[in-house]
Structures are given as C-alpha cells and as structure tokens.
C-alpha positions as CSV (number, residue, x, y, z in Angstrom):
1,X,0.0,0.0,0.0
2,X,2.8,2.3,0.6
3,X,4.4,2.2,-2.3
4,X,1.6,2.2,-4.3
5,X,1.0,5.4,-2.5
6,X,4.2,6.6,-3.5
7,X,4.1,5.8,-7.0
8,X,0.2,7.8,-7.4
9,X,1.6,10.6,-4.9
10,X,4.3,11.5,-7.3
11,X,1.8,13.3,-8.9
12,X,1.5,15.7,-6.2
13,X,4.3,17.7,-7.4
14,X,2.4,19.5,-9.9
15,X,0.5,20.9,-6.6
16,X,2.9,23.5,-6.4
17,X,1.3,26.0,-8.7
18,X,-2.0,26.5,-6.5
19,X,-0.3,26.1,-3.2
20,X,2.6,29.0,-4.4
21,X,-0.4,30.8,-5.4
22,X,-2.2,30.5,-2.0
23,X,0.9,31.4,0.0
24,X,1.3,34.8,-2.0
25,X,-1.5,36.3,-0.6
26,X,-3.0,38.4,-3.2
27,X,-6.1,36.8,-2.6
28,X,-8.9,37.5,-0.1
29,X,-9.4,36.1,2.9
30,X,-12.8,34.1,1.8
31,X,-11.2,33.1,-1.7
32,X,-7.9,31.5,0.4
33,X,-10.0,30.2,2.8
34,X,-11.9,28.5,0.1
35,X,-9.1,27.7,-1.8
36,X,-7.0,25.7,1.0
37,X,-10.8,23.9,1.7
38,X,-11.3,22.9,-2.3
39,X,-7.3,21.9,-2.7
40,X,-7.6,19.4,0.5
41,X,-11.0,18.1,-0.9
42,X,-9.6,17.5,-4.0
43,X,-6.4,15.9,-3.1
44,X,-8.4,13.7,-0.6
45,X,-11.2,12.8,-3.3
46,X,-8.3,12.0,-6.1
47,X,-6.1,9.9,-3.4
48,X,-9.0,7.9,-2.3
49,X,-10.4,7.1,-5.6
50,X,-7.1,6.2,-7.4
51,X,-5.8,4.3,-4.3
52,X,-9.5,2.1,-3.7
53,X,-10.0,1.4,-7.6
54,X,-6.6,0.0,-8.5
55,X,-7.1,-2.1,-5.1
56,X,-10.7,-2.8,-5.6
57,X,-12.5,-1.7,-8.4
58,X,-15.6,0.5,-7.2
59,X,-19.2,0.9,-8.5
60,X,-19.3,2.7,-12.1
61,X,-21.8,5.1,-10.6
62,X,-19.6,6.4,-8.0
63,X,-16.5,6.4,-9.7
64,X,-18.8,8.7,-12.3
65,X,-19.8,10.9,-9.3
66,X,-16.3,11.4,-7.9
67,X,-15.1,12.1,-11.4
68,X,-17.7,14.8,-11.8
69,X,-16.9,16.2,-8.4
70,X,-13.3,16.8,-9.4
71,X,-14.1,18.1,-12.8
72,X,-16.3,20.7,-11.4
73,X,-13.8,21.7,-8.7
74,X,-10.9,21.7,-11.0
75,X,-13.2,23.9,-13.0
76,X,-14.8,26.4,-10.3
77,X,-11.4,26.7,-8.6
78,X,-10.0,27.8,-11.7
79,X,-12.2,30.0,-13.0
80,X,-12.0,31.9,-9.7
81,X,-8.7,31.4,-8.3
82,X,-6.8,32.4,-11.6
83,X,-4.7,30.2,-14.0
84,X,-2.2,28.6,-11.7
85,X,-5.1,25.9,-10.6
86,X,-5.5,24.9,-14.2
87,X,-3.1,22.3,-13.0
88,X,-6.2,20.2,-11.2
89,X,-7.3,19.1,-14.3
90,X,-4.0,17.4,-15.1
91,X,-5.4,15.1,-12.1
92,X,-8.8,14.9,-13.6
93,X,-7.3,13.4,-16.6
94,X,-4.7,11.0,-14.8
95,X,-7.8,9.8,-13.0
96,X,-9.8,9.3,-15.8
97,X,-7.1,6.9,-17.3
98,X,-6.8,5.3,-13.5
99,X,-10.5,4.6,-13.4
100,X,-12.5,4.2,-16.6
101,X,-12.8,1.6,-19.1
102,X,-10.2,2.3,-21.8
103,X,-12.5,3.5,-24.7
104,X,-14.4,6.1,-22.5
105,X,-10.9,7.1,-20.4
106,X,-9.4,8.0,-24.2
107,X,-12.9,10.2,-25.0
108,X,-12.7,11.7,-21.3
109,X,-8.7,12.4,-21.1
110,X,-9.6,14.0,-24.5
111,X,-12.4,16.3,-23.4
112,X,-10.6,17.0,-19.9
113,X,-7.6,18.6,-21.8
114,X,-10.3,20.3,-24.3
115,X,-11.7,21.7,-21.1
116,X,-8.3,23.1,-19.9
117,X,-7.6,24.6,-22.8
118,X,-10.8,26.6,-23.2
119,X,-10.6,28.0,-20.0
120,X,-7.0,28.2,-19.6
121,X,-7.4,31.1,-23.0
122,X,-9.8,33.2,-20.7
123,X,-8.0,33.5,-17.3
124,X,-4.1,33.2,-18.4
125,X,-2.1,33.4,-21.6
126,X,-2.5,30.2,-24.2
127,X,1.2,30.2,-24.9
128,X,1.6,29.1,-21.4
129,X,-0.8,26.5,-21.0
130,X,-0.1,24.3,-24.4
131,X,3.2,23.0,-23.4
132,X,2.9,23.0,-19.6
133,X,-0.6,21.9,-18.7
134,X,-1.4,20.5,-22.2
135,X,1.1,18.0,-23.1
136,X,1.4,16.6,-19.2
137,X,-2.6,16.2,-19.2
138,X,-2.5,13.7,-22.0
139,X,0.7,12.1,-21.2
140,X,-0.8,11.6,-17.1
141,X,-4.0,10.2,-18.2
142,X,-2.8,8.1,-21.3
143,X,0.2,6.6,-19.3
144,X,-2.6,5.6,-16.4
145,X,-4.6,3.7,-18.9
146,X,-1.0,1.9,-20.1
147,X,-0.2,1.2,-16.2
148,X,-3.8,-0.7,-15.9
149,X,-3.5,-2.5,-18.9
150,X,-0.1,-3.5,-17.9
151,X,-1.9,-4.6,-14.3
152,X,-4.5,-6.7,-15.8
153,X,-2.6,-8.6,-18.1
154,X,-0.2,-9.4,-15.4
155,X,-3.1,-10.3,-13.3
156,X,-4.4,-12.8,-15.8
157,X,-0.7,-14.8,-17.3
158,X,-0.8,-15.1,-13.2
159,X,-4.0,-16.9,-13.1
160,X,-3.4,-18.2,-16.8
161,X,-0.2,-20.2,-14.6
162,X,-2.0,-21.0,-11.7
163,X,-4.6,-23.1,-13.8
164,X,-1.9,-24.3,-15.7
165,X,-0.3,-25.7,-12.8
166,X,-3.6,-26.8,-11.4
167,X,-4.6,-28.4,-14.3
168,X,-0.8,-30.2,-14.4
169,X,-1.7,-31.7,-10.9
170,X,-5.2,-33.4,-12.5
171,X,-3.5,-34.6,-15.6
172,X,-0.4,-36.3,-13.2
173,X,-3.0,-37.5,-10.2
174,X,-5.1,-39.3,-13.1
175,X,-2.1,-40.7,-15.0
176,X,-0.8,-42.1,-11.7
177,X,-4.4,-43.5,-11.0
178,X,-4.7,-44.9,-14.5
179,X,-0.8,-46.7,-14.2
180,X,-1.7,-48.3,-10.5
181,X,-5.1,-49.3,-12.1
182,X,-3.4,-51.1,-14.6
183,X,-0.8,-52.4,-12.1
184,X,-2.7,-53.4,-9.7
185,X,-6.1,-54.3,-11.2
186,X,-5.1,-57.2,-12.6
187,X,-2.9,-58.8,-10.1
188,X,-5.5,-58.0,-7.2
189,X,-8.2,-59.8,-9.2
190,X,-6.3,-62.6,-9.8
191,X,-5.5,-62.9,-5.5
192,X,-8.9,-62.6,-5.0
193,X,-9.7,-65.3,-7.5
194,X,-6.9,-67.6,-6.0
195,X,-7.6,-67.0,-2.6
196,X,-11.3,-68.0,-3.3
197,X,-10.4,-71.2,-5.5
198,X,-8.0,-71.9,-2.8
199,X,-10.5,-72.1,0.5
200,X,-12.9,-74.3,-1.6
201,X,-10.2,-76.7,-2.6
202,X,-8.7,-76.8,1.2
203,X,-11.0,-79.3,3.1
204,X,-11.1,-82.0,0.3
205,X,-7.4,-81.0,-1.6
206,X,-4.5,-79.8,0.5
207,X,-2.4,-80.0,-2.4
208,X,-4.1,-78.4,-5.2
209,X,-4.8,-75.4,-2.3
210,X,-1.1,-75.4,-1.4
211,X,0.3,-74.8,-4.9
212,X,-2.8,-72.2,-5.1
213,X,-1.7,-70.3,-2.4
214,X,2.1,-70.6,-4.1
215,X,0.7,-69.2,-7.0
216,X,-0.9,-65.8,-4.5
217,X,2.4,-65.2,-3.0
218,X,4.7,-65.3,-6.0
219,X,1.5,-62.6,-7.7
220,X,1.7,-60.5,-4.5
221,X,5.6,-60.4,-5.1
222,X,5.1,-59.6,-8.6
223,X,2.5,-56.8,-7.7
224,X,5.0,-55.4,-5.0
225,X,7.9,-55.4,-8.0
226,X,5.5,-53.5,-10.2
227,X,4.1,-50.9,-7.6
228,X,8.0,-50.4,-6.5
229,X,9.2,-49.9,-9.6
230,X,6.9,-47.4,-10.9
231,X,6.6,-45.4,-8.1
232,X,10.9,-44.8,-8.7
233,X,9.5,-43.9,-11.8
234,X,7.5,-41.0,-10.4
235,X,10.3,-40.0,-8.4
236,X,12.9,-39.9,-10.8
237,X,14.4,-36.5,-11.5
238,X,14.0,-35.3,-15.2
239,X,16.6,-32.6,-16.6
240,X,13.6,-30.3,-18.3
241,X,11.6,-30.4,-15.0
242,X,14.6,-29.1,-13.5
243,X,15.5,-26.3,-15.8
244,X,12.3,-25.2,-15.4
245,X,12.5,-25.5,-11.9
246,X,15.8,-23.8,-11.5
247,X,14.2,-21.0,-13.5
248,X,11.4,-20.5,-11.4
249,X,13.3,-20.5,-8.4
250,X,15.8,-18.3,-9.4
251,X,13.6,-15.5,-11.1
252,X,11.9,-16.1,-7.3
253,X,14.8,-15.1,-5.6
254,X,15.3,-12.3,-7.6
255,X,17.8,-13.4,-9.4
256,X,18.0,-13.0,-13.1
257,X,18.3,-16.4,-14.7
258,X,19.5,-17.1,-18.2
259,X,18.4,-20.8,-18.3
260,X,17.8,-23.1,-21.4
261,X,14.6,-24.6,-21.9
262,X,15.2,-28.1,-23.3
263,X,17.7,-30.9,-23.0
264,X,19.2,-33.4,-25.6
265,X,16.5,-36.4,-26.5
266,X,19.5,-39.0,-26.7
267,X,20.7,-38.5,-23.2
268,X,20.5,-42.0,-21.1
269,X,18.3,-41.8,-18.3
270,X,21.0,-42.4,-15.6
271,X,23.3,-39.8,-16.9
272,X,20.1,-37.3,-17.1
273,X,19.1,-38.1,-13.9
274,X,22.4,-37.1,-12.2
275,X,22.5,-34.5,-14.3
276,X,19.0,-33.7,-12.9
277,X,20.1,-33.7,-9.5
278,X,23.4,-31.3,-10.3
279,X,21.5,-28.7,-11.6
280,X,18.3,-28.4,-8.3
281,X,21.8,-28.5,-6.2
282,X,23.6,-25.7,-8.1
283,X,20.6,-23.7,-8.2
284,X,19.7,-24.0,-4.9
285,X,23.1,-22.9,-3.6
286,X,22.8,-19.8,-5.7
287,X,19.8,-19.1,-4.4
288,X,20.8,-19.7,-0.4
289,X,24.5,-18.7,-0.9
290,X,25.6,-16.7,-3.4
291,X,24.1,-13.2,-3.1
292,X,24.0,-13.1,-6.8
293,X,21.9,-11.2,-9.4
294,X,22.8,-12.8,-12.5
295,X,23.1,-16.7,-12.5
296,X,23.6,-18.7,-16.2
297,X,22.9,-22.0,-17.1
298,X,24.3,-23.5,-19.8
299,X,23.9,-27.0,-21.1
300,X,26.5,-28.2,-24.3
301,X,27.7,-30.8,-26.1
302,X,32.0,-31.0,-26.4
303,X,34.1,-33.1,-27.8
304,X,37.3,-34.1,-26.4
305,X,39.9,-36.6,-27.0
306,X,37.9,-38.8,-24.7
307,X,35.2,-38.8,-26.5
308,X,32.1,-36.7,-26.9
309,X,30.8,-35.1,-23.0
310,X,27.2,-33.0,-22.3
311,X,28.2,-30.3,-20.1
312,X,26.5,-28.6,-17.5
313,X,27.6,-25.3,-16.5
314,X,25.9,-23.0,-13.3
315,X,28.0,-19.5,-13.1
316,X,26.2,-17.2,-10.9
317,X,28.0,-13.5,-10.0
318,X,28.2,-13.5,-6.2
319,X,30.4,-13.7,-3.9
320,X,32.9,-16.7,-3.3
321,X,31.5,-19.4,-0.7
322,X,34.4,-20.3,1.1
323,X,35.6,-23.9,0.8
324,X,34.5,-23.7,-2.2
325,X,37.4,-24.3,-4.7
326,X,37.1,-28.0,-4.7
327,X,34.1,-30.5,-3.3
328,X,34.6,-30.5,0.7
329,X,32.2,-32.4,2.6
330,X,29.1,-31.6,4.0
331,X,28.2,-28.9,1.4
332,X,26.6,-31.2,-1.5
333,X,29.4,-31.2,-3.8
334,X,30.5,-34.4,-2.3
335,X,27.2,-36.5,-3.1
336,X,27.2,-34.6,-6.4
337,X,31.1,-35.7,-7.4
338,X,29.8,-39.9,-6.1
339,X,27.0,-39.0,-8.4
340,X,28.7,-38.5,-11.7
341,X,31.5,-40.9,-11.1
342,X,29.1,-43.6,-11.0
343,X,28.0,-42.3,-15.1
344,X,31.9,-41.5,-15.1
345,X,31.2,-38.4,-15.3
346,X,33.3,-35.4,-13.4
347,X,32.5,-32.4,-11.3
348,X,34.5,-29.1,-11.8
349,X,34.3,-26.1,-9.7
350,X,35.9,-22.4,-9.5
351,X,35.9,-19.8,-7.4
352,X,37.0,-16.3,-7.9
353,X,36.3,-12.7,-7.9
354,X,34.0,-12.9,-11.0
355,X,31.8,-15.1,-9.5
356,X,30.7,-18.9,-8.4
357,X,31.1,-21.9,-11.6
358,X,30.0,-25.3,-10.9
359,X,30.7,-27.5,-14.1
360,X,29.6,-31.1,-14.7
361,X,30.2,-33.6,-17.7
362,X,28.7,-36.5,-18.2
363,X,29.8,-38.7,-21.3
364,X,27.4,-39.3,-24.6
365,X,27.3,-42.6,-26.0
366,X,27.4,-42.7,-29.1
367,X,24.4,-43.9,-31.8
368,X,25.2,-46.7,-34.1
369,X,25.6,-44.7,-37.1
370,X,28.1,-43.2,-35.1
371,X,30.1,-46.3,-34.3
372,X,33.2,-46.7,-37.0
373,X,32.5,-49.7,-38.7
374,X,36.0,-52.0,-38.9
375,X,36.5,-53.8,-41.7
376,X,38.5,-57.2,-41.6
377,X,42.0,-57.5,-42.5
C-alpha cells in the first residue's frame, strides 16, 4: 500500500502551482480560505479514488460521481482562483485513465484537456498553457490507462499459470491412478480369484490349495515389484523439469536467470538423472548462498579426446563461498562428485572474484551410425 501510495503521490508535485499561489497572498481572505478547503477536498477525493479502484475496483456510478466532483472543482477553482489551478485538471485526466474503461478514459482524457484549454485562453495566456498543462494532461492520463492494462494482463498470465499448474496436478493425479489401475487391477483380481479357489479346494485338496496359495504369493511379489518400480518412476528427477524449476526458483529469488529450456533427446536416463540432481543443487546454492543477481545456465555438447561429453555449466555473480574451490564435505558437492562418477562423469568447480562456476560432464554414448565400422583385414 505504501508504495503504491508513493508511485500515485508523485503526482503531487504539480500541486505547487495552487499552493505557491495561496501562499502569496493576493487573494482574499474568503477566496484563500476557500481555496486551502477545495485543494484538501480534491487531493483527498483524487487519493482515495485512485488508491480504492486500483485495489478494488468501485461501483461505475460512483467512480462517475467522484469524477464529476473533481471536474467541477478543478473547474470552479480555476475559473476563480486564476490560472495557476488549471493544473487540477492534469489530475482529472490522470484519474480518468486510472479509473475508466479504456474506450471512454481516451474520449474523457480527450475532453478534460479540451476543457483546460478553453478556460485556460480566458484566465491566463494560451502560450503558457499548451506546453505546460497540455502535453502533461495527455501524457498523465494516457500513461494511467497503459499502467492498468499493464496490471491486468499481469493479473491474468498469473492466473493463466495457476490453472496451468492446477490443471498439471489433474492430468499427473489421473495418470498415476490410470498406471496403479493397470498395475494393480489385474494382479488384485487374480489374489482374489486364487484365494477363493483356494478355500474351496482346502477341506477336500491340500495340495491343489497349497500350490494355489504358491501361486498368491509369487503374484503378491510380482505386484509389490511392479508398484516399486513405478513409483521410482515417479520420483525420478528429469533434466527439463529441472531447468524449469531452476528458472522459477531463481527469477523467485530475484535473481536474473538465463536458463535453457530443453535438454538433448539421446541422453540416457542415468546420466540425465544425475545430471538432474546437479542442476536443483547448483541452483539452490545460488539461491541460499551466493548473493548473486545474475546466474547462467548452460547445457552443451563437447568433444574431447575422450570422446564426446554434455556439459552442465551453473555461473552465478556472487560472492565466493568459502571452501568452495574443490568439493569438501558436507556442502553437497561431495554427493554430487559420487554421483557423476558412478556415469563416469566429473565435477569441476571455480571460485574467484568474478563469481561462483560449478561445471559437470557426463559422457554421450554414441548412436550406431556413429560407431566406425571396422572392416577385416
């Protein structure tokens, strides 16, 4: 609220005019009485109808009633106060942008600045009013109906993502549903059958209801492999999930984050997974750590004389963590390092006074057209 009162109140300066001109005292007593009265009613009226509408949009009728009100004070004060309050309807217009629906605000911002010229010729000179009432008129009230525009489509991409993301949560809760359905569905049936066959056959055929019974255990270890195996499956960190989670989180923090958005198709899934798991760490010792603004993530192939390597690279601007030169224990960059030598894979990181740069390479198999083919001797 504050700030947003900040950012309206800034406006305020052009209130220097009629105040200058009440604290000259060339008026009368009534008139500056009258004048100080209008000037607070005015500033309240405008404060308290630009503040509650961007907050909470009000009833049309009495946004058009407090319009009217500071039209016809910017216009009574003017007419009687002299040319120096010709800056009230610089307000009128930057409230008329802040409040109306953006075909009407253009015709009103139009017709508010018509106004202040017309009867800015009859109580000052129209060389004076053109470029210093004039031009900040239509660039107040125009530049109001930009910042609203601006608000609402920020408003909806934000609940444009939040169904998004909703509608992500149905689409996995029903996928994981449909997977333990067909999982479980069958197996569970087939228990039930077996169990059933097997009490019937018990009294009069031990045997037969023994190997039955065999049969139930070795589907209920079946089942348990299944269920096990896919929920591994759910857990398993993907490398586009976390670039875009990296992004997110660091754009979160505040941090500006230059992060791709997709990964190589050929990648193995165990060298993507670890890969996975580099990239939440690096990020989220940027985030707790570094202090940085700007963090980069780069993901590229190389080629070396070992062979072809995807590389992972996190350089954020901050400052140095200590220890930091080489993996120490404790800090993640151990587990990370066990990680990628399991892949053969290697962890690289450097400190220094341009910032923080975790590295990681895993190797790339290569495709069978790739393979030379050797031909015999």
């Amino acid at each position: 609220m504050l700030q947003k009162l900040m950012w309206v109140g800034i406006w305020l300066a052009f209130m220097g005019a009629p105040i200058g001109d009440l604290l000259d005292h060339h008026h009368a007593a009534p008139a500056t009485v009258l004048g100080w009265l209008g000037l607070a009613g005015f500033v309240t009226v405008y404060l308290a109808l630009v503040l509650r509408h961007t907050a909470s949009p009000l009833a049309s009728a009495t946004v058009y009633s407090l319009l009217g009100f500071l039209a016809a004070l910017a216009v009574t004060l003017s007419l009687t106060l002299g040319g120096a309050w010709l800056v009230l309807f610089v307000y009128v217009s930057v409230s008329c942008g802040a409040t109306l629906p953006l075909a009407l605000a253009t015709w009103a911002i139009l017709v508010s600045t018509a106004g202040m010229t017309v009867i800015g010729t009859r109580v000052t000179d129209v060389g004076d009013v053109v470029p210093g009432l004039v031009i900040p008129a239509l660039l107040g009230g125009f530049a109001m109906t930009g910042v609203r525009h601006l608000i609402r489509t920020s408003v909806e991409l934000r609940e444009a993502r939040a169904t998004v993301a909703q509608l992500a949560a149905n689409e996995e809760r029903l996928r994981m549903a449909r997977d333990l359905h067909d999982l479980l569905g069958h197996s569970l049936s087939l228990i039930t059958l077996k169990s059933e066959l097997a009490g019937r056959m018990l009294p009069d055929y031990p045997g037969q209801a023994a190997r039955q019974v065999a049969d139930i255990e070795q589907v209920s270890r079946q089942a348990l492999v299944d269920v096990r195996a896919a929920v591994s499956g759910y857990r398993r960190a993907t490398l586009p999930a976390e670039l875009a989670g990296a992004r997110t989180m660091l754009n979160a923090a505040g941090i500006r984050a230059d992060v791709p958005s997709g990964a190589p198709d050929e990648l193995p899934a165990a060298e993507e997974e670890v890969l996975a798991w580099v990239l939440r760490e690096a990020a989220t010792n940027v985030v707790r750590h570094s202090g940085a603004r700007h963090c980069t993530v780069t993901l590229e192939e190389r080629q070396t004389l070992d062979g072809r390597f995807l590389e992972l690279r996190v350089h954020d601007d901050g400052k140095p963590r200590p220890g930091s030169a080489a993996p120490v224990a404790g800090n993640g960059l151990t587990g990370l390092a066990e990680r990628l030598e399991k892949v053969s894979g290697v962890l690289e990181t450097e400190a220094g006074r341009a910032g923080f740069t975790l590295t990681a390479r895993v190797p790339l198999i290569p495709g069978p057209s790739e393979i030379p083919l050797v031909s015999g001797p």
